[in-house]
TIMI-2910 file (N, C-alpha, C, CB; in pm, 1 decimal, decimal comma, always signed):
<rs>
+----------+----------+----------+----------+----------+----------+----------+----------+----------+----------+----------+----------+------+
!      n_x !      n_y !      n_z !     ca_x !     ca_y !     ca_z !      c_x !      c_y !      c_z !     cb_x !     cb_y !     cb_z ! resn !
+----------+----------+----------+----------+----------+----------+----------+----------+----------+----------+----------+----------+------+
!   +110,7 !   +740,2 !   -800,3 !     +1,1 !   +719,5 !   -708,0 !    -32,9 !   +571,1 !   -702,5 !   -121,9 !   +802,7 !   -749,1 !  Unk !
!    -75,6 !   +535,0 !   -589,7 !   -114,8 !   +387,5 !   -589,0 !   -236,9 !   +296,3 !   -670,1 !   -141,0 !   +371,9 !   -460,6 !  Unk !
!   -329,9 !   +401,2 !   -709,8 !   -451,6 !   +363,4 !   -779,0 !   -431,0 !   +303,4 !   -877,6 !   -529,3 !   +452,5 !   -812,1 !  Unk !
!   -351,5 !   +365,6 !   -976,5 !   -246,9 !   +326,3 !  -1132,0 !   -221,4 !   +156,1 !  -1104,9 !    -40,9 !   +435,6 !  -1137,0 !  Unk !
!   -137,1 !   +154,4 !   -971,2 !    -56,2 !    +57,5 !   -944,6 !   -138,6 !    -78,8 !   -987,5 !    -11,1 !    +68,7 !   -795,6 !  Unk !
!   -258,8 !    -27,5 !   -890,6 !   -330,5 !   -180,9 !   -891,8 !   -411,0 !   -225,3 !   -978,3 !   -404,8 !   -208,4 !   -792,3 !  Unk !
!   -480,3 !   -117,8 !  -1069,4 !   -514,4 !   -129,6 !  -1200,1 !   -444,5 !   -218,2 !  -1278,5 !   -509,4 !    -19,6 !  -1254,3 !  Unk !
!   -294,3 !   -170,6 !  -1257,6 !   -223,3 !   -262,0 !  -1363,8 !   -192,1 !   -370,7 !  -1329,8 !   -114,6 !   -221,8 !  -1414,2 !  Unk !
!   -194,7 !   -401,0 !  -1168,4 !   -200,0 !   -546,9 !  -1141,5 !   -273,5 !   -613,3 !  -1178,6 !   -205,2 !   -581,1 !  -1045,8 !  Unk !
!   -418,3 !   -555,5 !  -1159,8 !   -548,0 !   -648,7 !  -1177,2 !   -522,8 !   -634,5 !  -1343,0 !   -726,7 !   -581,5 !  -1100,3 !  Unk !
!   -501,2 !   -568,1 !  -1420,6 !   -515,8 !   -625,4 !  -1569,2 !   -392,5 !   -705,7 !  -1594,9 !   -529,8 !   -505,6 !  -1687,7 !  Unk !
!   -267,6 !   -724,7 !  -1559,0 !   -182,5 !   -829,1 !  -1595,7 !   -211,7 !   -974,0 !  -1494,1 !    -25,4 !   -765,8 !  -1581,9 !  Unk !
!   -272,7 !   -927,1 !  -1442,9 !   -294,9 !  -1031,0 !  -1356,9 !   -329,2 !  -1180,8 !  -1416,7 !   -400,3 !   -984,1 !  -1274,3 !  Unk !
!   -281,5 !  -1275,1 !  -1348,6 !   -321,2 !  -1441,5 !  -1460,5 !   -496,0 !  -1472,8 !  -1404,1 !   -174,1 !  -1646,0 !  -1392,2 !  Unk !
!   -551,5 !  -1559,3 !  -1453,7 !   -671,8 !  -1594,5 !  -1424,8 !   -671,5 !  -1685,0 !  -1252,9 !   -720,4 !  -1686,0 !  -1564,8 !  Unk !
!   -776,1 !  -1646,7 !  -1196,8 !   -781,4 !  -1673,6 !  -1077,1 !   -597,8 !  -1662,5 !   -972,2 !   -859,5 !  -1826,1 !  -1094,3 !  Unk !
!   -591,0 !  -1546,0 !  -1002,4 !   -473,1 !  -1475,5 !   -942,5 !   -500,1 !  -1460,4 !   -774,8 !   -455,2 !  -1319,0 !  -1020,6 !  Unk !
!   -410,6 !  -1416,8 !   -712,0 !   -471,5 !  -1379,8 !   -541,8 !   -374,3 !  -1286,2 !   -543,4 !   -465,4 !  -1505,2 !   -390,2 !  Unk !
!   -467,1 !  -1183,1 !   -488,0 !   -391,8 !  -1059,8 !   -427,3 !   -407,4 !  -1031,4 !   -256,1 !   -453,6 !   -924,5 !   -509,0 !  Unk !
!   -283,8 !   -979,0 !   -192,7 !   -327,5 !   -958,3 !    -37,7 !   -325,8 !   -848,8 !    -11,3 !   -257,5 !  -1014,0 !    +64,1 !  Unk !
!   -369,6 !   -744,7 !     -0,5 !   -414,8 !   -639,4 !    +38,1 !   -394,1 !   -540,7 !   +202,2 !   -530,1 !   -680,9 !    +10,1 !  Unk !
!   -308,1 !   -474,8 !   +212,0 !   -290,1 !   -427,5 !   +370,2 !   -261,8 !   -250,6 !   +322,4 !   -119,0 !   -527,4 !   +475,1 !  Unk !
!   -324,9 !   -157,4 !   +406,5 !   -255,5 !    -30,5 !   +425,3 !   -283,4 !    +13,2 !   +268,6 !    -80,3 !    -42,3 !   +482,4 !  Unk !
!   -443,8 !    +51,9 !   +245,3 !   -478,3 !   +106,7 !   +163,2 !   -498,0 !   +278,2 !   +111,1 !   -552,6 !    +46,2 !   +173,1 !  Unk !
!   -486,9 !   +363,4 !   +234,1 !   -553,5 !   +423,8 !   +254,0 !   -535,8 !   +560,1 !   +178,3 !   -558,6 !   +411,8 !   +365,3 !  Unk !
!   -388,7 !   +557,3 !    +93,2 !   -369,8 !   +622,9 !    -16,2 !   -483,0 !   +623,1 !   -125,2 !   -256,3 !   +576,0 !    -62,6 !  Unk !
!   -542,2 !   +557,0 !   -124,7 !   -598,3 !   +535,5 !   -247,6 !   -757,0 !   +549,2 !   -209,2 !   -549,4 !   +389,6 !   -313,7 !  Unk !
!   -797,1 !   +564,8 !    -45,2 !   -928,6 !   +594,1 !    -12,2 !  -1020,3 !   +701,2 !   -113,4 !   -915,8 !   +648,1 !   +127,6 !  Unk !
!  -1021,6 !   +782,8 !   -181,4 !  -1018,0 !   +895,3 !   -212,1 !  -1024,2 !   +895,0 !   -386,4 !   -898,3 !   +954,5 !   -139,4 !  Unk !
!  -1041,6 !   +776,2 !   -411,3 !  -1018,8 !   +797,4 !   -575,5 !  -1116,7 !   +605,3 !   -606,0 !   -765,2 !   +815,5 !   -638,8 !  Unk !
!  -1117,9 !   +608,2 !   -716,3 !  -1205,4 !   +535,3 !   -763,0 !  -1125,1 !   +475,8 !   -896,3 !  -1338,8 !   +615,8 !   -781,9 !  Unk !
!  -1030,4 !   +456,7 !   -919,7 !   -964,5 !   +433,7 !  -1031,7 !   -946,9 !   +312,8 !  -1046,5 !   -859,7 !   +491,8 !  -1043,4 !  Unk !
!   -966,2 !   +199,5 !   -952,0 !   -968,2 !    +14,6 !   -957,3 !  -1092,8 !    +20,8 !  -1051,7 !  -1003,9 !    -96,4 !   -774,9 !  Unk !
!  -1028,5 !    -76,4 !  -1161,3 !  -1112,8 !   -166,0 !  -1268,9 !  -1153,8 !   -277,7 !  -1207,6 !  -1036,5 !   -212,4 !  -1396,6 !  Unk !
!  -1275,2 !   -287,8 !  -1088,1 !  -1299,8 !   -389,6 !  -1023,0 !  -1380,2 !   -502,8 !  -1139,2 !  -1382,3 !   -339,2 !   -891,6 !  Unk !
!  -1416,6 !   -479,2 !  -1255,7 !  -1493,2 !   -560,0 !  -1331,4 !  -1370,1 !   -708,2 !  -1368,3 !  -1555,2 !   -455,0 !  -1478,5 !  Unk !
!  -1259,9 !   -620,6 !  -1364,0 !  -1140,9 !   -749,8 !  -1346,4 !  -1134,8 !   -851,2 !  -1278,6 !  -1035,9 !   -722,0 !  -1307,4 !  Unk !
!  -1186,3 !   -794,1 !  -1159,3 !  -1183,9 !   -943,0 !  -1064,0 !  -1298,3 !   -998,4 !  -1080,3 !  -1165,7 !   -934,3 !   -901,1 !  Unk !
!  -1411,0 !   -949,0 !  -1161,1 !  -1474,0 !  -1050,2 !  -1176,0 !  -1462,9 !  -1105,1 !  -1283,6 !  -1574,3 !  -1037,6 !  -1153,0 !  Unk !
!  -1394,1 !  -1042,4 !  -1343,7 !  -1362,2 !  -1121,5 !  -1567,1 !  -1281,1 !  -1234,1 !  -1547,8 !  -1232,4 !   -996,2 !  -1720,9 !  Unk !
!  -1172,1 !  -1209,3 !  -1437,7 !  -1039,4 !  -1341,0 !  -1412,7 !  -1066,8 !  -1404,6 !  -1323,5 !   -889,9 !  -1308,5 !  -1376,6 !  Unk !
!  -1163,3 !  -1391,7 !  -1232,9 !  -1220,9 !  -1506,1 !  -1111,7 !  -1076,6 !  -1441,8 !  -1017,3 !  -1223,3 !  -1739,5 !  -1168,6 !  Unk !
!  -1035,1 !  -1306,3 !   -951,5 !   -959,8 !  -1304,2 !   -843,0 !  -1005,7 !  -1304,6 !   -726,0 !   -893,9 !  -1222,3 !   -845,0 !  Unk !
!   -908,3 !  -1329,9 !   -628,0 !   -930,2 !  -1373,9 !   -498,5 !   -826,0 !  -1284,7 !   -448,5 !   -918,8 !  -1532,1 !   -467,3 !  Unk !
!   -934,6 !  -1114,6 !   -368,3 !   -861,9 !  -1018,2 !   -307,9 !   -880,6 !  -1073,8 !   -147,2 !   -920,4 !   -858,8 !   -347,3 !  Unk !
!   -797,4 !  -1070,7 !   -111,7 !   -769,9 !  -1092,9 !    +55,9 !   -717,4 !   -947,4 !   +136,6 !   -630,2 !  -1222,5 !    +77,4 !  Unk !
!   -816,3 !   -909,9 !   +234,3 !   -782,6 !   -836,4 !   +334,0 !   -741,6 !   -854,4 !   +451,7 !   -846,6 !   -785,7 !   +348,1 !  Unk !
!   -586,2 !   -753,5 !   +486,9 !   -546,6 !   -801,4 !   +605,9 !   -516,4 !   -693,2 !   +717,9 !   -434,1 !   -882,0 !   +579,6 !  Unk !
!   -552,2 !   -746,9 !   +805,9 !   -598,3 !   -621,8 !   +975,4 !   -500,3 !   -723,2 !  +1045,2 !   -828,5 !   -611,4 !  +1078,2 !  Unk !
!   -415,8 !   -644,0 !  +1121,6 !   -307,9 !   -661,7 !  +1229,3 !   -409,0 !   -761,9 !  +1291,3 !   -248,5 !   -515,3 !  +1330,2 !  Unk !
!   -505,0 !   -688,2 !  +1355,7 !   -577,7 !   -788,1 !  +1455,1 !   -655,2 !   -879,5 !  +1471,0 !   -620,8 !   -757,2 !  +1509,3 !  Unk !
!   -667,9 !   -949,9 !  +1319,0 !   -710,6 !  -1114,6 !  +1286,8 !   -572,1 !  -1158,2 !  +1376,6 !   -715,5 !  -1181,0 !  +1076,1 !  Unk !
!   -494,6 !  -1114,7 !  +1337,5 !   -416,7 !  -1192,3 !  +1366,1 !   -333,7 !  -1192,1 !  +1493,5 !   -359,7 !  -1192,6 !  +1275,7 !  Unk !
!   -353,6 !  -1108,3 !  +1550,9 !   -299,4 !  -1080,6 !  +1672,1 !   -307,7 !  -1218,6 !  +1795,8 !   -381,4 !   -945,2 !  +1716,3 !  Unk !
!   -436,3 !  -1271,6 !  +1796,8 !   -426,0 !  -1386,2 !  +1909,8 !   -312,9 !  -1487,6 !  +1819,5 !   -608,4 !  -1476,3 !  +1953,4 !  Unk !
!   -303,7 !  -1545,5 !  +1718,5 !   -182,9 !  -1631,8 !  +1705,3 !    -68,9 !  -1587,4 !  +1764,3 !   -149,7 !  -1654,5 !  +1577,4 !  Unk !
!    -12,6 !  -1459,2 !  +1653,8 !    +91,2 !  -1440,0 !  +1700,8 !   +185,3 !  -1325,7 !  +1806,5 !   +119,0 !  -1452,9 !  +1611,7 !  Unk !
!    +44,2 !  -1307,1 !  +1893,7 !    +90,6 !  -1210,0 !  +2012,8 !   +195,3 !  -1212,5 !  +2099,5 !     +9,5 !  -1202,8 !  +2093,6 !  Unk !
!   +223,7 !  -1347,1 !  +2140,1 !   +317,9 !  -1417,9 !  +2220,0 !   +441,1 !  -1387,7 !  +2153,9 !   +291,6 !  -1568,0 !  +2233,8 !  Unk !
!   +455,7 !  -1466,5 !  +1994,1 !   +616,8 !  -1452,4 !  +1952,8 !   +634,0 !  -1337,2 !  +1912,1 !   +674,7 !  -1540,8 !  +1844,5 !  Unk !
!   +539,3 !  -1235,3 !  +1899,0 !   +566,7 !  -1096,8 !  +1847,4 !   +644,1 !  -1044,0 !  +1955,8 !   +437,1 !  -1006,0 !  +1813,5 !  Unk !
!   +560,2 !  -1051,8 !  +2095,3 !   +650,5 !   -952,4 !  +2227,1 !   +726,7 !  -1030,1 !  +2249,7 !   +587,9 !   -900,6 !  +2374,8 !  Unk !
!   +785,3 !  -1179,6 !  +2198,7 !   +903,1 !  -1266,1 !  +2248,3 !  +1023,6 !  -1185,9 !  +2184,3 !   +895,8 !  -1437,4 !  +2195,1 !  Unk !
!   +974,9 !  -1166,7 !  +2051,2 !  +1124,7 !  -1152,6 !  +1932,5 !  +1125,7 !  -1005,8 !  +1929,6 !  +1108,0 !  -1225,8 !  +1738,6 !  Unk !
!  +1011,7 !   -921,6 !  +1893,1 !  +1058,5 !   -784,4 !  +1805,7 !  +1081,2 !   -653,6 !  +1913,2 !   +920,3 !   -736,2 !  +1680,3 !  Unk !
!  +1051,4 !   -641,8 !  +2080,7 !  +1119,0 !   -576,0 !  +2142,8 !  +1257,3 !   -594,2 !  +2172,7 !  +1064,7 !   -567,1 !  +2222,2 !  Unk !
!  +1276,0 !   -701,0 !  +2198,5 !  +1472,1 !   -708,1 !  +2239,0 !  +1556,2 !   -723,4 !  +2084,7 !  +1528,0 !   -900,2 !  +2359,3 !  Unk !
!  +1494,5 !   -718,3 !  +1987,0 !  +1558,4 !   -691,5 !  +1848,3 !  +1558,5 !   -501,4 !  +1851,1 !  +1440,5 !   -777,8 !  +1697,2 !  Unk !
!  +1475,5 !   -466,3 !  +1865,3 !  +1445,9 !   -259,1 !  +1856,6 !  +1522,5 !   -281,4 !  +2015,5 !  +1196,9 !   -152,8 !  +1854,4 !  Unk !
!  +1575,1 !   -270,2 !  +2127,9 !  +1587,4 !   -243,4 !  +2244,5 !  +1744,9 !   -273,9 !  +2130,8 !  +1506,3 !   -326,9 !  +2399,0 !  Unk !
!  +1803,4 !   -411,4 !  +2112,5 !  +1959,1 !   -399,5 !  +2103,6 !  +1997,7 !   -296,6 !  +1959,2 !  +2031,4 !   -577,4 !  +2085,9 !  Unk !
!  +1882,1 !   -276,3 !  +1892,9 !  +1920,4 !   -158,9 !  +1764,1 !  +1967,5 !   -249,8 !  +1641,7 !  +2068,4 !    -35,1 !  +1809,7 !  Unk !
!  +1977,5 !   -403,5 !  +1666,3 !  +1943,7 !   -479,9 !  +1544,9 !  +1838,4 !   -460,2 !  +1414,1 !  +1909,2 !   -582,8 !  +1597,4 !  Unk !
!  +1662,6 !   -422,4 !  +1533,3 !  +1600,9 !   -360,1 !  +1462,1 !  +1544,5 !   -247,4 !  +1410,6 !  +1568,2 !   -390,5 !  +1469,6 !  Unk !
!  +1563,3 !   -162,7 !  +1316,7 !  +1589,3 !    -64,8 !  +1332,2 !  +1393,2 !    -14,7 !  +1276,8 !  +1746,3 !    -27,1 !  +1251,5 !  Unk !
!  +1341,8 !   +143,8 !  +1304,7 !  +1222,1 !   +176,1 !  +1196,6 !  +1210,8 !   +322,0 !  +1200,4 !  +1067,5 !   +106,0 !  +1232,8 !  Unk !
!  +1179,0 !   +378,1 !  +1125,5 !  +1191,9 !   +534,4 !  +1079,5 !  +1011,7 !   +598,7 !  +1111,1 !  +1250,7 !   +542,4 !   +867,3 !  Unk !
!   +992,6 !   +710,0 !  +1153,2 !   +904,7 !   +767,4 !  +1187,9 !   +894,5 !   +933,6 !  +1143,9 !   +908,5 !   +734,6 !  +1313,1 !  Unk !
!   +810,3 !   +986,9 !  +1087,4 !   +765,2 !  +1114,5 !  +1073,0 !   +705,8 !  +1138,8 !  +1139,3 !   +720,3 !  +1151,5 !   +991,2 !  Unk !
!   +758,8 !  +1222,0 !  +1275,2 !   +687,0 !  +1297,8 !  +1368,5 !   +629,3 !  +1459,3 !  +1309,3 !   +791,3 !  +1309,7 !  +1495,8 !  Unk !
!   +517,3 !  +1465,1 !  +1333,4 !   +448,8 !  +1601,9 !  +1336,6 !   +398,0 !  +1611,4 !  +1516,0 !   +294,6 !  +1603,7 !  +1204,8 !  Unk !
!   +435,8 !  +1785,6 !  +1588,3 !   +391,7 !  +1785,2 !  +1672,8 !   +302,1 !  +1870,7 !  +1691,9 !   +457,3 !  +1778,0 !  +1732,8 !  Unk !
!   +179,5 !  +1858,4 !  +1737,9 !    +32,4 !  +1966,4 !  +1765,9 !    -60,7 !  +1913,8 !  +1710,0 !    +25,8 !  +2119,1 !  +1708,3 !  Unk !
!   -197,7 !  +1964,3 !  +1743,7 !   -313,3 !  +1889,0 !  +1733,0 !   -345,4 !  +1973,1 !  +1550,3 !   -447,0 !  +1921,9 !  +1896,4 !  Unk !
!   -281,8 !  +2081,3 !  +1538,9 !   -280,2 !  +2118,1 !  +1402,2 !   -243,1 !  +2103,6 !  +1318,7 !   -270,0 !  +2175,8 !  +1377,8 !  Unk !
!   -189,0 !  +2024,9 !  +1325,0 !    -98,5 !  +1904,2 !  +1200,6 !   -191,4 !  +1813,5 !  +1166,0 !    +44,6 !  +1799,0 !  +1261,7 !  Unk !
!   -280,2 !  +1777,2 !  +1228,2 !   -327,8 !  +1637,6 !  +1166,7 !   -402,9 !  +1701,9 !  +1053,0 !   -429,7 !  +1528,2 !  +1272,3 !  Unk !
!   -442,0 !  +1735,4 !   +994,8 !   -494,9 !  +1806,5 !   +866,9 !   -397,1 !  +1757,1 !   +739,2 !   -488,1 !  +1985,7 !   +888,5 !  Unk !
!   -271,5 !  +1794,2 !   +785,8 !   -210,6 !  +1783,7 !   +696,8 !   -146,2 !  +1653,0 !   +713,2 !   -141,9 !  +1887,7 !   +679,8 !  Unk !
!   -135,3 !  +1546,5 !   +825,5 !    -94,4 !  +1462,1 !   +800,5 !   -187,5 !  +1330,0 !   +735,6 !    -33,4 !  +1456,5 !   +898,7 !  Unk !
!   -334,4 !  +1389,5 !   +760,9 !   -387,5 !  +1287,7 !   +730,2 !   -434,3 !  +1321,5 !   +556,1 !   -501,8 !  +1257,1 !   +845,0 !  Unk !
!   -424,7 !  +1410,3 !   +521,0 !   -362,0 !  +1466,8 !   +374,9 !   -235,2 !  +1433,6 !   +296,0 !   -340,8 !  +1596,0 !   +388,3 !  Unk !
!   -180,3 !  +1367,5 !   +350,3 !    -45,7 !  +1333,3 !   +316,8 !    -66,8 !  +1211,1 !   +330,6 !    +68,8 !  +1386,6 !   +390,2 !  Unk !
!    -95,8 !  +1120,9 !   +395,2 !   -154,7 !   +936,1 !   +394,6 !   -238,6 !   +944,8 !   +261,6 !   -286,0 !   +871,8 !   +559,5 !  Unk !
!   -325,7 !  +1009,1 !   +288,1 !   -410,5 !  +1018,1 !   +139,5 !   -368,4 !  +1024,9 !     +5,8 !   -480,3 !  +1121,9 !   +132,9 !  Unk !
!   -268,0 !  +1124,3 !     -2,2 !   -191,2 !  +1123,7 !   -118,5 !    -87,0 !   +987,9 !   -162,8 !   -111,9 !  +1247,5 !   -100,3 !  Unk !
!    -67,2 !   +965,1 !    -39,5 !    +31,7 !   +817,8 !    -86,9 !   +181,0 !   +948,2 !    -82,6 !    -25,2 !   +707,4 !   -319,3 !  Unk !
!   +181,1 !  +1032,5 !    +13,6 !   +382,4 !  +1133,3 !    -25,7 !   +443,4 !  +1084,3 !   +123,0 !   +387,6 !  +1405,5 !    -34,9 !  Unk !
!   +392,5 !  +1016,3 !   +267,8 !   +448,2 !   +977,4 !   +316,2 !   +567,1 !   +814,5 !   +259,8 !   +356,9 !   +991,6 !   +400,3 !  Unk !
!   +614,1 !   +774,1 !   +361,4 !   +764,2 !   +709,7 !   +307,4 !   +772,4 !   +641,7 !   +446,8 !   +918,8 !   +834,4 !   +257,9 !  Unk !
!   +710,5 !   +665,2 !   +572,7 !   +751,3 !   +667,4 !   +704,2 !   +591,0 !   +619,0 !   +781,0 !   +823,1 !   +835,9 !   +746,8 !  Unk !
!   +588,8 !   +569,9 !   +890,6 !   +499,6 !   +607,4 !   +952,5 !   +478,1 !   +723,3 !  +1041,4 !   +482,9 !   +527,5 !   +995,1 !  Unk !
!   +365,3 !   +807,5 !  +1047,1 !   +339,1 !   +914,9 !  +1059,2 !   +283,6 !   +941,4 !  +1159,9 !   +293,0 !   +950,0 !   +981,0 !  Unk !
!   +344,7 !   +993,2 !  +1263,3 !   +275,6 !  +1010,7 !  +1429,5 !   +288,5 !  +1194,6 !  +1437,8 !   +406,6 !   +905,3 !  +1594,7 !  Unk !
!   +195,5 !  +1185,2 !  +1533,7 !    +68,5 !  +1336,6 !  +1557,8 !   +162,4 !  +1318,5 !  +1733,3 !   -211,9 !  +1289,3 !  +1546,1 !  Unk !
!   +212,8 !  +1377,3 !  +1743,9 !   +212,1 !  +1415,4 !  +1920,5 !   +134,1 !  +1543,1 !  +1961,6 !   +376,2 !  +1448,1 !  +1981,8 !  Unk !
!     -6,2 !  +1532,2 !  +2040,4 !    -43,2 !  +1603,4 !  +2044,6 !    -11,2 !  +1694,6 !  +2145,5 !   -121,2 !  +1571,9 !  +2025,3 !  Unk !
!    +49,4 !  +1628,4 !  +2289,0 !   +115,1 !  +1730,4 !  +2388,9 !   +210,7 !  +1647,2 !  +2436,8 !    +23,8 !  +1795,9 !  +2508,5 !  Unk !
!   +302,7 !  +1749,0 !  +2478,2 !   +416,3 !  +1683,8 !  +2527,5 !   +416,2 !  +1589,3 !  +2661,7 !   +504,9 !  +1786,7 !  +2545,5 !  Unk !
!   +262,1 !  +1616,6 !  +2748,6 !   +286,6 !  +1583,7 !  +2926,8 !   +149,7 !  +1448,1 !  +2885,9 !   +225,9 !  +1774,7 !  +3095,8 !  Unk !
+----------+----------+----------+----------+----------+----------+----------+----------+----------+----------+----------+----------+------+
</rs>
């Protein structure tokens, strides 16, 4: 599970360490970070959202990474679930940290 993970980061961690942080959401659900760490070693957690950043690099994103996926250079894997009755379980499965894939809900076909 991911909770473990970062525990043990933050305790091996060196003094005034930096961690960056994206796509937590396994771990929404549990309480197991020894946050007293980051304040014992002086760390510096950084959070990151697609869409800070999106006005920089909007331009070279649609320059480079569609005609890389269009020629199959770039390749990315997806777990489709289809029906509006799946999401229960898919958003149960993000939670757990057992996806591997990103995880799309099609809710109707039209």
């Amino acid at each position: 599970m991911f909770a473990p993970c970062v525990d043990a980061a933050l305790e091996f961690s060196t003094v005034h360490a930096r961690f960056l942080e994206c796509g937590m959401m396994s771990g929404s659900n549990t309480s197991y970070w020894n946050l007293n760490l980051v304040i014992g070693k002086v760390l510096r957690i950084y959070g990151v959202q697609l869409f800070c950043l999106r006005p920089k690099y909007n331009a070279e994103f649609y320059a480079t990474i569609p005609p890389l996926l269009v020629s199959g250079e770039l390749k990315y894997w997806e777990d489709v679930m289809m029906g509006l009755d799946t999401v229960g379980d898919v958003v149960l499965g993000i939670q757990k940290g057992t996806n591997h894939r990103k995880l799309v809900v099609i809710v109707a076909k039209e």
